[in-house]
C-alpha positions, 0 to 999 in steps of 0.5 A: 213401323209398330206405332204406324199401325198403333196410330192407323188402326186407332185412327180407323176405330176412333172414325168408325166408330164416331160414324157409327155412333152419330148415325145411331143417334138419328134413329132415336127420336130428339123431340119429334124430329127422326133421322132429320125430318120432322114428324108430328109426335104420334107418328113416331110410334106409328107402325109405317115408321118403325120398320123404316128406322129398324131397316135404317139400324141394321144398314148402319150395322152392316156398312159398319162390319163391311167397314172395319175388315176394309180397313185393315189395309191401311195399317198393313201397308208398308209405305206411309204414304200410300197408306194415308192416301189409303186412309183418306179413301177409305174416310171417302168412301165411309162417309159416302156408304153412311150418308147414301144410307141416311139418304135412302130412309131419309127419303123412304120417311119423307115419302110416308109423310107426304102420302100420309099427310102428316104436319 
């Protein structure tokens, strides 16, 4: 039972973590492209952007800490099975929270581009 948990809890930290990490790199600018869309390289400093990408950093922070406590469960329940059904919602659900939040400042930067007619 020990290494069940051993094994589910390292699982459960090793995805939210890579999560976390991989939607913390979209933040950072990769030449001119910002969380996937293509901006002209002086937009990215521009004073429209930056709240947007600092609204995108603490949504990733918050799904990431409402994240790890509903985690837990799956290393606590008894049945493996069960667990792992638990496991693969739980995967689910993350990967959902963490896409409709790109969506949502992907979509918010798009818009700013086009109302501001940037290339």
């Amino acid at each position: 039972m020990i290494a069940y948990v051993i094994t589910m809890m390292f699982t459960v930290l090793s995805l939210l973590l890579a999560f976390y990490i991989s939607n913390r790199t979209g933040a950072k600018p990769n030449g001119n492209i910002l969380l996937g869309l293509k901006l002209p390289q002086e937009a990215l400093k521009d004073e429209a952007v930056t709240p947007i990408i600092k609204a995108y950093c603490k949504a990733n922070n918050n799904v990431t800490l409402i994240l790890l406590p509903l985690s837990v469960p799956a290393a606590l329940i008894p049945y493996m099975s069960i667990g792992i059904i638990y496991l693969l919602l739980w995967c689910g659900a993350a990967f959902a929270m963490y896409w409709f939040g790109l969506a949502k400042y992907y979509d918010e930067l798009h818009d700013l581009k086009q109302r501001n007619k940037l290339a």
